[in-house]
C-alpha positions in Angstrom: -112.7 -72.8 106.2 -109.1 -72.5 105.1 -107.7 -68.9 105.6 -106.6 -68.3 102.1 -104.0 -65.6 103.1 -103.7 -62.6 105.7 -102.7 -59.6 103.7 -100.5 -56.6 105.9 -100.9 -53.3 104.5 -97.9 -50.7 105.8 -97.5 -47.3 104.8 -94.1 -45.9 104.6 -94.8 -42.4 103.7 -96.2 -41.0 107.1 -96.8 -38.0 106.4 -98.4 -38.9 103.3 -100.7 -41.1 105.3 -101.3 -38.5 107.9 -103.0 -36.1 105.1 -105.1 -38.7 103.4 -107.3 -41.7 104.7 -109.8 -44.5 102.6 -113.4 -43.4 102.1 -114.3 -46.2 104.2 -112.4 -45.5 107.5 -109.1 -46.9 109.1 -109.5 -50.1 108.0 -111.0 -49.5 105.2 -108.0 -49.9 102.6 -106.7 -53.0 104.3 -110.4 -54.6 104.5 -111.0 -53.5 100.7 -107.6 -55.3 99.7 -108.4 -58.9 101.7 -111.7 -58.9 99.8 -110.1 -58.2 96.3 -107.2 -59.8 96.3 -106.8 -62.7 94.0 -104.2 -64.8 95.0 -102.3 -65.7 91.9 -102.3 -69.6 91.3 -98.8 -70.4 90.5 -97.3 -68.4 93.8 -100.6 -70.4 95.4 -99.6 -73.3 94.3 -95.4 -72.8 95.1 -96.0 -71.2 98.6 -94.3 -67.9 97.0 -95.1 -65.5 99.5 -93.3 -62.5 100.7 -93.8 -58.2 100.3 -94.3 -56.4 97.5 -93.6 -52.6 97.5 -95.9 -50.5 95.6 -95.1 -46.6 95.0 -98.1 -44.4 94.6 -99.9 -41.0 94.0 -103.1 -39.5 94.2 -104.9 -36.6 92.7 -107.0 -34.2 94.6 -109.9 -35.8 93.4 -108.1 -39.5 95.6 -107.9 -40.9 92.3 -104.5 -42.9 91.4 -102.3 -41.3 88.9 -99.5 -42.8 89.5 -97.9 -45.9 90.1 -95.2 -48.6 90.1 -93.9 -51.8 92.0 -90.7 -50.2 93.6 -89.7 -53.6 95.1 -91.2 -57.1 94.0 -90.9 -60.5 94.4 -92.4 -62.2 91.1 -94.3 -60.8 88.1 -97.6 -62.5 89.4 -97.5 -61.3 92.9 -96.2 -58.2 92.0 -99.3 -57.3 88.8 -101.8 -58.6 91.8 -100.0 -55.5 94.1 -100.1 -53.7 91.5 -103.9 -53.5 90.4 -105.2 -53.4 93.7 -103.7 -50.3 94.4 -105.1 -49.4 91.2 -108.4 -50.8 91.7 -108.4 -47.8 94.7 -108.4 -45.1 92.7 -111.3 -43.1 93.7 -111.8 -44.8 96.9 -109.2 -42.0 98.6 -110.1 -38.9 100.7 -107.6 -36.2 100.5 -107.9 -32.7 102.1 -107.7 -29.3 100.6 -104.2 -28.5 99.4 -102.9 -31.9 99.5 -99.3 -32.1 97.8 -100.0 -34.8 94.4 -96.4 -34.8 94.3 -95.9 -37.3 97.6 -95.4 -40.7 97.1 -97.2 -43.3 99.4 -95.3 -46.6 99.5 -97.4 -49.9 100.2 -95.5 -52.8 101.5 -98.0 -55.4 100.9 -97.5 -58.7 102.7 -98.6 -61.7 100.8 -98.7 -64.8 103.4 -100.6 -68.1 102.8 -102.0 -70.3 105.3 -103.3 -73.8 105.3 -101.9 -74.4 101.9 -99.2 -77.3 104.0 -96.7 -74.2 103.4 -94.9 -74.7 106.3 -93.2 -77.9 105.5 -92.2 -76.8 102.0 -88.3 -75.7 102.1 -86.9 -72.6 101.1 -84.8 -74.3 98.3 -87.7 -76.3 96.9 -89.3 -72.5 96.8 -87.0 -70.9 94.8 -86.6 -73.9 92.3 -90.4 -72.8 91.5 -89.1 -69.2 91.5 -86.4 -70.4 88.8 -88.9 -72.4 87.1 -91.2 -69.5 87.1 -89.0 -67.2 85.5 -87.7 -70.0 82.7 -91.3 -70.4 81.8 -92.0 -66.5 81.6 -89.5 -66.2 78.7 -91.1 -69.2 76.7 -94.6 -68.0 77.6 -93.7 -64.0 76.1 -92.1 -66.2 73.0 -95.8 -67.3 72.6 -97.2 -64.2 73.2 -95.2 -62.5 70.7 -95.3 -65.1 67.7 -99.4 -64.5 68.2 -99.4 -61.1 68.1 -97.5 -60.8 64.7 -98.8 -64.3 63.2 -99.3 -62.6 60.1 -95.3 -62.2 60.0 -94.7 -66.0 61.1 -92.7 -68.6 58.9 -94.5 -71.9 57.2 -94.3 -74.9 60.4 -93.3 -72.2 62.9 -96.9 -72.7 64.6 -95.6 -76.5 65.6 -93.2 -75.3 67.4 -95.3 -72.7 69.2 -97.8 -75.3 70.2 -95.3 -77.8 71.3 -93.9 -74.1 73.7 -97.7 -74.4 74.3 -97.6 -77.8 75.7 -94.2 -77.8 77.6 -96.1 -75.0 79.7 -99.3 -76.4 80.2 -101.1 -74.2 78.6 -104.2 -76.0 77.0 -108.0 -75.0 77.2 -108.6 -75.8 80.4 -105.4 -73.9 81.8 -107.1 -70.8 79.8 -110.8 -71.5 81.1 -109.2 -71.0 84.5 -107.5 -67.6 82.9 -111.3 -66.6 81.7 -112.9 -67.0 85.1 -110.4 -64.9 86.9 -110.8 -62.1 84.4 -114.5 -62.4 85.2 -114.2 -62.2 88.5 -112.1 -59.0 88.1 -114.8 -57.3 85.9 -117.5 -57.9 89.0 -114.7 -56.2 90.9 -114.9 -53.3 88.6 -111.1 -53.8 87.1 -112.5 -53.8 83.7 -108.4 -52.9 82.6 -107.0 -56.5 84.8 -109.9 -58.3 83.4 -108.8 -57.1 79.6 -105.2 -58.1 79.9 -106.6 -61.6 81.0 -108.4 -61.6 77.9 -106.2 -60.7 75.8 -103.6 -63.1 77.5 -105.8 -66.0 76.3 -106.0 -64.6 72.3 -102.1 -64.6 72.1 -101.8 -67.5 73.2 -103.7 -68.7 69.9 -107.4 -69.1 71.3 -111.1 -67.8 71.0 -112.5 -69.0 73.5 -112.1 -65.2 75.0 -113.0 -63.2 72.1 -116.7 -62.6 73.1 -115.6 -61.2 76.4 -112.9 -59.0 74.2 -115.7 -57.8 72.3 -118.3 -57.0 75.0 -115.7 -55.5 77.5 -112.5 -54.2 75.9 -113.8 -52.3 73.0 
């Protein structure tokens, strides 16, 4: 079986991570993020791999409070980062009269393998980096006409579809988008799995507006 990715977890703030330690042991943290993680496709797809650094805080209770992607690399690699630490909360053993205020930065190491990555260049790579970002724009103009439809102009729509169709996006592109929302409410990120969700409404569908209902009331 293809090893999907090996996933590095580093903690910058020592001292931070000399007070507190996962539930789980050692390991635990690192072990709990290789068995969450859901490499996002396009950076699958591209080879795009690299560290992302999330900044973090816990309250006494080990619950996150707090936190942000001090350093990224792209959005979809750097949300992944993101909700993992978030999907943690809870998960954290602190001791009495732990300081809330400490930040613990998380480099976390995104590397594929057995994906051909190897022979792909480094200027083919960021071509799909441009690309990427190019596409992010056209995909937030969708977004946006969706969310305020009831503000749009007569024929607008056409030219939102045809947005629509430069990018790919079409029902199976959004079934995909569906299943990996599922597969984050079995994980217990009810909050990832809604953003999915409500990812596929704007961009003009229904096919996720059972799941909106049952989960994202």
């Amino acid at each position: 079986m293809k090893n999907l990715f090996t996933l590095c977890l580093l903690f910058c703030c020592s001292l931070a991570m000399a007070q507190v330690q996962f539930k789980s042991g050692k390991s635990g943290f690192v072990n709990f993020l290789r068995e969450n993680t859901i490499y996002p496709q396009f950076s699958k797809d591209n080879c795009i791999q690299g560290t992302v650094n999330v900044s973090f805080k816990l309250d006494a209770q080990g619950k996150v409070y707090f936190s942000k992607v001090s350093k990224g690399i792209l959005s979809d690699l750097d949300e992944e980062a993101l909700r993992l630490v978030r999907l943690s909360s809870g998960k954290w053993q602190v001791p009495a009269g732990y300081d809330t205020t400490v930040s613990i930065v998380a480099p976390v190491n995104f590397k594929l393998s057995g994906y051909n990555c190897e022979g792909k260049s480094s200027e083919a790579i960021q071509e799909a980096i441009r690309t990427y970002l190019a596409e992010e724009g056209l995909t937030n103009s969708v977004i946006n006409f969706y969310k305020n439809i009831d503000q749009a102009k007569p024929g607008q729509e056409v030219q939102i579809i045809a947005i629509k169709n430069q990018l790919g996006i079409d029902d199976e592109y959004l079934d995909d988008r569906i299943k990996m929302a599922l597969k984050k409410i079995k994980q217990g990120d009810k909050q990832g799995a809604c953003e999915d969700f409500l990812f596929v409404k704007y961009m003009g569908s229904k096919m996720a507006d059972d799941y909106l209902a049952k989960y994202c009331k």
